[in-house]
N, C-alpha and C positions, 0 to 999 in steps of 0.2 A: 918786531916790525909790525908794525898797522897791517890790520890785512886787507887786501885787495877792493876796492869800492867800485864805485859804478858813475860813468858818465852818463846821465840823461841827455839826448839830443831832442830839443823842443823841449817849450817850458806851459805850454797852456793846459788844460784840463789833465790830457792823457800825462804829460811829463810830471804832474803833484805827483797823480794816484802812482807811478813809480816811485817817488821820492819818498813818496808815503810807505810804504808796501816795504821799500827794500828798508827803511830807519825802523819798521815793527822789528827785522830780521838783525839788527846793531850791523847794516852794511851802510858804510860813507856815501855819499853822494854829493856830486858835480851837475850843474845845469849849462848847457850850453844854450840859449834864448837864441830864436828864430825866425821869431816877432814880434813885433813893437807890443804888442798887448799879452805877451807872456808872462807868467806872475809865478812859477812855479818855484824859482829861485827864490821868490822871498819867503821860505818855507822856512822853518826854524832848523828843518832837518838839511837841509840844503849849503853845503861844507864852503862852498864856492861856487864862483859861475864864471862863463864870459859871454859874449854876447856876438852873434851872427848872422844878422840879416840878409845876409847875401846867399844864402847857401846853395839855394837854386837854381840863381843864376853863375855861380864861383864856390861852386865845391872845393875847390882847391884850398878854401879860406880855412878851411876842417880841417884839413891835415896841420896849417901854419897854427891853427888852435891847439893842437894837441902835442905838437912841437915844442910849442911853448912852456905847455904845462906838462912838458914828458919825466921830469923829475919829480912833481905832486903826485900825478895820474898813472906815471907808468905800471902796466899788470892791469886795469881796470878792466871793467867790460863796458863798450860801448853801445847801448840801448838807445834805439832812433824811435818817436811816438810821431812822426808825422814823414810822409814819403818824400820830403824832400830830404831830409836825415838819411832816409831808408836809402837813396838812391845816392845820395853821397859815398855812406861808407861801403857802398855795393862797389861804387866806383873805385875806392881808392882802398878796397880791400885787402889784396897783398901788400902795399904798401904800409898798411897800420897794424896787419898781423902779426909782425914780429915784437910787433912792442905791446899790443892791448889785445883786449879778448871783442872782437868784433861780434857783438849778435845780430847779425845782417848776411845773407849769403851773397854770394860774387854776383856780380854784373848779370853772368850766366843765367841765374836765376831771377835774380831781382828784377830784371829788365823785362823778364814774361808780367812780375806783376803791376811792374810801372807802367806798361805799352796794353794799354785796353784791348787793342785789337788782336794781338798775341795772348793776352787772358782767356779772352772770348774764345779765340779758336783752341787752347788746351780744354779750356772747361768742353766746346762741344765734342772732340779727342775721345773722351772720357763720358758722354754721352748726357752731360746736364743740360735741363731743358732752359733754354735762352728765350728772349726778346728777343721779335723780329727784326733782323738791320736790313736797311734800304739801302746801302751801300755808303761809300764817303761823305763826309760832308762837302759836297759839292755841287757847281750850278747845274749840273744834269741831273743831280740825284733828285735835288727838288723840282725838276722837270718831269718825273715819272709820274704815270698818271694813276700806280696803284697805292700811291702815299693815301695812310689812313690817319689823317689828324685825331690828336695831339699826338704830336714825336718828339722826340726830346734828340738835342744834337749834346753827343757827349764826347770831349773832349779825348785823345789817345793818352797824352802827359795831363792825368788830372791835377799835380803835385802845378804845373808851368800854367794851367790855366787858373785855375784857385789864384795864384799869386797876379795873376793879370787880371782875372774880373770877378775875385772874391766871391765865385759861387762854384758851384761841382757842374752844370751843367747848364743851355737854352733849353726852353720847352717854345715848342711852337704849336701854336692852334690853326694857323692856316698856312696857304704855299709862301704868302708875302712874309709872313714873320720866319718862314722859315729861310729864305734867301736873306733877309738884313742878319739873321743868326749865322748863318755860313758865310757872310762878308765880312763880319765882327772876327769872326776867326780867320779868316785868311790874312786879316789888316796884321793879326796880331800874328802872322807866322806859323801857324800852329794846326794840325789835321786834328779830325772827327770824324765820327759816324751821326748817321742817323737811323736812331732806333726809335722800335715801337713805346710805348709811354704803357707801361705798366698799372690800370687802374686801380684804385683802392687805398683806403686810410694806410695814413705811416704803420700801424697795427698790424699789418698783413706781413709786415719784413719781420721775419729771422735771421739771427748771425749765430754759426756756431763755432764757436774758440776753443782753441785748443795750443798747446804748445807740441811741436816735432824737433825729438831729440837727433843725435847724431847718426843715431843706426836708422833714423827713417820713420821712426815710431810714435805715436803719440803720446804724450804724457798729462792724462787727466782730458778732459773734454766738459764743455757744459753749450746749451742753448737756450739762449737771449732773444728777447722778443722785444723791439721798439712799438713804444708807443705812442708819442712824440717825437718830432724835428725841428732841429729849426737849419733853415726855414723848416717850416711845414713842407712835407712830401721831397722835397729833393737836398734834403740837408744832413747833419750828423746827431746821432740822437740827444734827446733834452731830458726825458723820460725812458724809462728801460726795465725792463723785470727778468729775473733768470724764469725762464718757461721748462714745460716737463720734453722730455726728450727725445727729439725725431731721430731715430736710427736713419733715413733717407735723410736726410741732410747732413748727420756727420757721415756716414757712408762716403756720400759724393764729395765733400771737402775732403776727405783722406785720400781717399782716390785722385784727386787734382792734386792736392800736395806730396805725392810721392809720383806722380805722371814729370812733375816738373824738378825735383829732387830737392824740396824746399828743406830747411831749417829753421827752426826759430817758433816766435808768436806767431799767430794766423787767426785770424777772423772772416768768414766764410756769408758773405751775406745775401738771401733767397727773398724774393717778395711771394707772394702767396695770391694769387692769379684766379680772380674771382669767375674769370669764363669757365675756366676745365679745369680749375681745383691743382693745378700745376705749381709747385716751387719753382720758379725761374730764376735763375744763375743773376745777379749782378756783380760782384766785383771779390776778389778773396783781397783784405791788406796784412804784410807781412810785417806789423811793428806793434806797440802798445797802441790799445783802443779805450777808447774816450770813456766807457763803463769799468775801467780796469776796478777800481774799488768796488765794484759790485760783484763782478767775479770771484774779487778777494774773500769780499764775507760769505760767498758763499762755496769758497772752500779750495778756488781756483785763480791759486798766485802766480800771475804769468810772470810776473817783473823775477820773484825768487825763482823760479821754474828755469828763468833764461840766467839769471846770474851762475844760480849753482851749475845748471848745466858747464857753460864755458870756462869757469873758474875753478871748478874741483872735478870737472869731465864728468858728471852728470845731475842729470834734474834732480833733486829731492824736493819734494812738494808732502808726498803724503802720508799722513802723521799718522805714529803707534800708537793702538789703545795698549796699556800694560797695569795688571794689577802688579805691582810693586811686592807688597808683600804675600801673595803665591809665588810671585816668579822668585824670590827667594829664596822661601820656605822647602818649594820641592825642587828647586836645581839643588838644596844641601842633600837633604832627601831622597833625591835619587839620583845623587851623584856617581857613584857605582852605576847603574844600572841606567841611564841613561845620561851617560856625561856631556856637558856642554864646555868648548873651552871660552877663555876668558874672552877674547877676541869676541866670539860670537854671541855671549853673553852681554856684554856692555853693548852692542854693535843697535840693538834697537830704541836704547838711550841718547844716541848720537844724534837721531832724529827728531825732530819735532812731536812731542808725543803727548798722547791724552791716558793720566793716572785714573785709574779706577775709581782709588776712594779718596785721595790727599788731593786737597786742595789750601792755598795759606787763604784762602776766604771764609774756608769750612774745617777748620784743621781736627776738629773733636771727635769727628768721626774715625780718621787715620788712626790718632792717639790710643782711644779704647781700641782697638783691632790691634795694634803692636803689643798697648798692656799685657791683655789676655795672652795672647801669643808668649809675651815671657813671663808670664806667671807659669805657662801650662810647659814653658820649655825649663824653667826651674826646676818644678815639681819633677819632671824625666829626670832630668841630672840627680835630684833626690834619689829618687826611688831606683836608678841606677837602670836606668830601661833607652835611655838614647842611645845606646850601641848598637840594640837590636834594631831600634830605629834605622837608623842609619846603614844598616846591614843588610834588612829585609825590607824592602819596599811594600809588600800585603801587609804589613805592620804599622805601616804609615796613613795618617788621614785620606780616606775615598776625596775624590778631586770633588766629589758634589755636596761632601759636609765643607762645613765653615772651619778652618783650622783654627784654633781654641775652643775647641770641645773636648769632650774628653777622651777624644783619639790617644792629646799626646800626652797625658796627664796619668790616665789609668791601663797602665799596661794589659795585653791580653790574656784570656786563661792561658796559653800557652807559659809566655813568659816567665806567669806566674808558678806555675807548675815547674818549671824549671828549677827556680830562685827556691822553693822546696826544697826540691832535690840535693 
């Protein structure tokens, strides 16, 4: 049987770098398109697709999706790269558990990070420092006399407002822009806050990502620093770098993500607050993120981190260094005396792993090191000294010479003295 592949839900940037990501790992993949300008599907690695535009307004269309294709699909794991994904299968979670590996947690959860204002009050919970809110988006709120322009009205459903007026947020520079912003939104059905407006170049945001396994726990961690947006300042990165590493800021995302009992991907994003030198809280998202290939190369595979989690019950992400031929040499050699069994022998092989000295790019180097090695394991067999070998471990090559020396070639005076005798 094929084994188990992966539904990508959303097809634009974030839904490739999965596509991408999991075809490096030989796992199948599915695209399910979420907008008209999604291109993820025409990926070469990309098995199948269908197509769902509706999703956020008619989540329910996702389940008749999977329904569908439950004889393809069924056993896969369900991977959401944009919140309206994320909030579907949050919704319709027990119902698709019994048949797929959902990487999305329940409503329960998902809904703190769908609902801004519920984000906002976990993160302040847990004591991250925020942007100032003036309260609701509403006509008394731009009626206060202590509004400090520019404020930005941002959206509670950023997933319902994105899909109504294709940007994340109003920014208003005076009370008058700020009332036609809060009547735009009321037209459209829809609550806000109005916060303070964070100054300073896109440069100033950090995100820091990480994958939470089942027990709650992190697995692997890196921090990202935008450089560009687009748009500029209130957009999703264009430009991106992995940056060196703020203990206070994955601190405080770990802390947020086990306050709220999350699972999965997570991206934690802070601007850097040029009044008091403060990280300020803006948004944690709970799915694949638009740099996921950057994290990749740099060593941080969220897409395989969530597959292998839900599909084999847990993460495997990070790779063994193994010299090959030492771990051979003295698991024979001190077999006795330090036995490994088989199991736990092969068991670091299983994983993705970095060889010592064999590479099929450089292979000449490998080659001499085995030669010697049976040249010098010959000669024992000759001269009748690999038993002792094998019997006395102080007889065997010191771990810090190079084995094909003449550790195993020229028996010790002891030996020798023996073979006398």
């Amino acid at each position: 049987m094929r084994a188990p592949g992966a539904v990508v839900i959303g097809g634009h940037v974030n839904g490739l770098g999965l596509v991408r990501a999991l075809a490096a790992r030989r796992v199948p993949t599915a695209v399910v398109t979420t907008k008209p300008y999604d291109f993820a599907h025409r990926s070469r690695w990309s098995s199948s697709h269908e197509r769902l535009l509706e999703i956020e307004e008619q989540p329910e269309g996702l389940l008749e999706v999977l329904e569908r294709r439950g004889s393809e699909w069924s056993g896969w794991a369900l991977i959401p790269t944009n919140d309206g994904a994320l909030a579907a299968l949050a919704r319709l979670h027990d119902r698709l558990s019994s048949r797929y590996r959902v990487v999305a947690p329940p409503w329960e959860v998902a809904g703190i990070l769908l609902d801004k204002q519920r984000m906002l009050e976990a993160a302040q919970a847990v004591g991250l420092a925020l942007p100032r809110c003036y309260g609701p988006a509403v006509e008394t709120t731009a009626a206060c006399p202590d509004l400090s322009f520019p404020v930005v009205v941002k959206p509670i459903a950023g997933h319902l407002f994105f899909t109504r007026f294709g940007c994340k947020l109003f920014v208003a520079t005076d009370a008058a822009e700020l009332r036609r912003a809060i009547a735009r939104l009321a037209a459209a059905g829809l609550a806000g806050q109005v916060l303070d407006l964070i100054p300073g170049a896109d440069s100033r945001i950090y995100a820091y990502c990480t994958y939470i396994d089942a027990s709650g726990e992190p697995v692997g961690g890196m921090t990202v620093r935008k450089l560009r947006q687009a748009p500029p300042f209130y957009g999703v990165a264009r430009v991106a770098e992995v940056a060196d590493d703020r203990p206070e800021l994955r601190d405080a995302t770990l802390e947020l993500l086990r306050r709220i009992g999350f699972r999965g991907i997570a991206a934690a994003e802070f601007k850097h607050d040029p009044r008091d030198g403060s990280f300020r809280f803006i948004e944690v998202n709970g799915r694949s993120v638009v740099y996921n290939a950057l994290l990749r190369r740099a060593g941080l595979d969220l897409g395989w981190l969530a597959w292998s989690d839900h599909v084999h019950g847990r993460p495997e992400e990070r790779a063994r260094w193994v010299h090959l031929h030492a771990d051979l040499l003295y698991s024979t050699l001190y077999r006795r005396h330090d036995p490994v069994g088989v199991a736990d022998f092969l068991a670091p092989y299983a994983r993705p792993r970095i060889d010592a000295v064999w590479s099929p790019r450089d292979p000449l180097p490998a080659f001499v090191q085995w030669s010697q090695t049976a040249r010098e394991v010959a000669s024992a067999l000759w001269q009748g000294t690999h038993a002792l070998r094998l019997a006395d471990p102080s007889r065997s090559p010191a771990p810090d010479r190079a084995p094909g020396s003449a550790a195993l070639g020229e028996p010790p005076p002891s030996s020798r003295a023996r073979r006398a005798e």
